[in-house]
C-alpha positions in Angstrom: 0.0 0.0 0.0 1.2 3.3 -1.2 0.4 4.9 2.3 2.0 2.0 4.5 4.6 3.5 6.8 5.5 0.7 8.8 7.7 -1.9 8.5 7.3 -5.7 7.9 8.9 -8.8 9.7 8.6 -12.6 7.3 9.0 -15.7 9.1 9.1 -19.0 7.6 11.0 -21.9 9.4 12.4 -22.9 5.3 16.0 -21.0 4.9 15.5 -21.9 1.1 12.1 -19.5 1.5 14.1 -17.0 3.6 16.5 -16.4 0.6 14.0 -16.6 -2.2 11.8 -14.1 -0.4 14.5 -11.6 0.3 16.1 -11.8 -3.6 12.1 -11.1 -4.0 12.2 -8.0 -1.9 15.1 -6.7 -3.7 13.4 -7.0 -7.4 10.8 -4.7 -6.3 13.0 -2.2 -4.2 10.9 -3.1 -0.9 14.1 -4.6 1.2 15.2 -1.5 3.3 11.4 -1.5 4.5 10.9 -6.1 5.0 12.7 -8.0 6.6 13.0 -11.7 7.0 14.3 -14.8 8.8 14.1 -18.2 9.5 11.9 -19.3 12.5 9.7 -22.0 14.0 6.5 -20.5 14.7 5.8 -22.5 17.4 8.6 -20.5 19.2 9.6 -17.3 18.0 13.1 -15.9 18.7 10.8 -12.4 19.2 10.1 -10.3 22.3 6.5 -9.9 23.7 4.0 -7.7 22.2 6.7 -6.8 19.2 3.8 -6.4 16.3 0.5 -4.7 15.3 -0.3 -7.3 13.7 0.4 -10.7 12.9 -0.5 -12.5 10.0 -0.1 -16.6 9.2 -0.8 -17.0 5.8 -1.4 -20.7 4.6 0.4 -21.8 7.8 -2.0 -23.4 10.0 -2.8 -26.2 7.8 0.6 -27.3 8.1 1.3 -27.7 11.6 0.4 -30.4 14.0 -0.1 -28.0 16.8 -2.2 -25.2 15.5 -3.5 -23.8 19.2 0.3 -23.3 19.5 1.3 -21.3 16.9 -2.0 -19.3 17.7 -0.9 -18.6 20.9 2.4 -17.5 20.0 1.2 -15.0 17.6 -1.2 -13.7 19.9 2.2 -13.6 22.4 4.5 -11.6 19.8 1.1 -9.1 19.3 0.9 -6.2 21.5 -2.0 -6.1 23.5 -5.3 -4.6 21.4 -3.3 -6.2 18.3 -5.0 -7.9 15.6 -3.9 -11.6 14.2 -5.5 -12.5 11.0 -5.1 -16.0 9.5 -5.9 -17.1 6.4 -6.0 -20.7 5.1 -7.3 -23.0 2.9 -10.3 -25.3 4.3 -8.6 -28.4 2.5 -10.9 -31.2 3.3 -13.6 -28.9 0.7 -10.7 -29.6 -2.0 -12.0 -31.4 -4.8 -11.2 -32.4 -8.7 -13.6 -34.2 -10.8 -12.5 -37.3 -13.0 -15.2 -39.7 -15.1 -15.7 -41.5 -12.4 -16.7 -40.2 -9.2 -16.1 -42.7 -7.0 -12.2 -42.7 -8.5 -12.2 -38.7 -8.3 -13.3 -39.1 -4.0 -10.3 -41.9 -3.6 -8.0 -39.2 -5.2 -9.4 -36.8 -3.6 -8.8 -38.1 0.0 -5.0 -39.0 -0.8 -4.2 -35.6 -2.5 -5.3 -33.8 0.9 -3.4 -36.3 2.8 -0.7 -35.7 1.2 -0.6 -32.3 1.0 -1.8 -30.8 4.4 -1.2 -32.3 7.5 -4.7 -30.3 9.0 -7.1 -30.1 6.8 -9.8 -29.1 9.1 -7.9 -26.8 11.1 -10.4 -23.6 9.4 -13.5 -25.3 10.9 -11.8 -25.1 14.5 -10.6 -21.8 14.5 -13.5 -20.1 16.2 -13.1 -22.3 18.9 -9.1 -22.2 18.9 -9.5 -18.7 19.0 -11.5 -18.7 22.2 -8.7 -21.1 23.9 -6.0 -18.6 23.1 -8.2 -15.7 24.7 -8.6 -13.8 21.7 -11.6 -11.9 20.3 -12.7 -13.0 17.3 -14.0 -9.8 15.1 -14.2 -10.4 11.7 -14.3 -13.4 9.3 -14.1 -13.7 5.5 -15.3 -16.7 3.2 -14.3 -17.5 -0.6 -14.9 -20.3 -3.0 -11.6 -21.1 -5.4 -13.8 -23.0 -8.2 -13.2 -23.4 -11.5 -15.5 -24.7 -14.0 -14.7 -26.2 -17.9 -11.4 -24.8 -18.0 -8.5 -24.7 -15.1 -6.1 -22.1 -15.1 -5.7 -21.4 -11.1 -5.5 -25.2 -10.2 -3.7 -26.3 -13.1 -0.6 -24.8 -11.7 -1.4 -27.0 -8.4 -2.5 -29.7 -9.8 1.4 -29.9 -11.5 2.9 -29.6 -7.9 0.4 -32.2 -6.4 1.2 -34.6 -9.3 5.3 -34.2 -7.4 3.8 -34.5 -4.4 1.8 -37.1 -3.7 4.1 -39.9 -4.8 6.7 -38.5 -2.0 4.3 -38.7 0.3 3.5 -42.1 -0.6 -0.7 -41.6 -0.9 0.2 -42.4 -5.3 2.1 -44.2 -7.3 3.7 -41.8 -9.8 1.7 -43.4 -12.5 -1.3 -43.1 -10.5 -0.5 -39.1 -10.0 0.6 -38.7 -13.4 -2.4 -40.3 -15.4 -4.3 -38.0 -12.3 -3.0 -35.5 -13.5 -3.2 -36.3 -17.1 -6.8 -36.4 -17.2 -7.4 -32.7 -15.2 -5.2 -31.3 -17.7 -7.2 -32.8 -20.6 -10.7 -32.3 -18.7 -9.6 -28.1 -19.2 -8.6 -28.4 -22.8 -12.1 -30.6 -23.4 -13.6 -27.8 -21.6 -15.2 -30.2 -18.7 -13.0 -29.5 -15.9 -14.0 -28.4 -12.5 -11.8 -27.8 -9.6 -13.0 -26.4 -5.7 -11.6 -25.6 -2.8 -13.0 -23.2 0.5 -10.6 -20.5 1.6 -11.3 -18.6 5.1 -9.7 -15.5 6.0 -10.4 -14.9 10.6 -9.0 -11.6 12.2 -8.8 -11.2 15.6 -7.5 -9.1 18.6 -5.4 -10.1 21.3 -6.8 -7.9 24.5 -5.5 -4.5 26.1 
């Protein structure tokens, strides 16, 4: 924002992120006003009350201990701070083959693979509560797309890499997956959902 006169702090616990993100910064002349470093959010090398605002973007979904990374944003807020966290409702997340039955199995693996919370967006009211913050705003979206992909094509390339590591498909299994997305788009059949949440909240004077 043109009128932003603060500073920003990025934290991701990947040094390969860290660096990526900071050569980022430099391209578009914003590294004198972000900074950023590794860290486990879980347990931030940061003071008490250091931030306006904290934001976890696509984090909780990842973490086995969501109510702890909550609480230790709403730690490193000052009090009357806000914490917004936005995620993807993963367990929604869904890709239509021929056959349903065959698109639910894939389905199920794909968000095992990918996310190790999947649910974590239908808790956070509640999480919320058991961290002692007010919850004051929430925001909803829909990522569909329907006869041709574009968005989740791009995803659906990564997941294809994916989900053999994690061992929930063979690679021929994610690869004639993928396959038959990527030809659903150009036969103009394709259709690909997922539910997105967006909470902000305030951490009390």
């Amino acid at each position: 924002r043109a009128n932003f006169s603060g500073r920003v702090t990025g934290i991701d616990l990947s040094l390969y992120l860290i660096e990526a993100a900071k050569r980022m910064a430099e391209e578009e002349g914003l590294s004198s006003r972000v900074e950023f470093r590794s860290g486990d959010t879980r347990d931030l090398d940061v003071p008490d009350g250091e931030f306006d605002a904290v934001v976890a973007h696509t984090l909780v979904s990842h973490v086995e201990e969501p109510l702890t990374v909550i609480r230790e944003a709403t730690r490193v807020a000052k009090p009357g701070g806000l914490i917004a966290i936005f995620d993807g409702d993963y367990a929604s997340m869904t890709f239509a083959l021929d056959d349903p039955v065959q698109s639910r199995k894939y389905d199920e693996a794909l968000i095992n693979s990918i996310v190790t919370s999947p649910r974590v967006m239908r808790q956070m009211p509640r999480l919320f509560q058991r961290a002692g913050l007010q919850m004051i705003q929430t925001f909803s979206y829909i990522m569909a797309e329907v006869g041709e992909g574009d968005f989740w094509l791009s995803g659906i390339d990564s997941f294809e890499k994916l989900a053999p590591k994690s061992g929930a498909m063979t690679e021929d299994e994610a690869t004639r997956w993928a396959n038959a997305l990527h030809s659903a788009s150009g036969d103009g059949v394709f259709f690909g959902a997922s539910n997105y949440y967006t909470y902000i909240a305030r951490r009390p004077e």
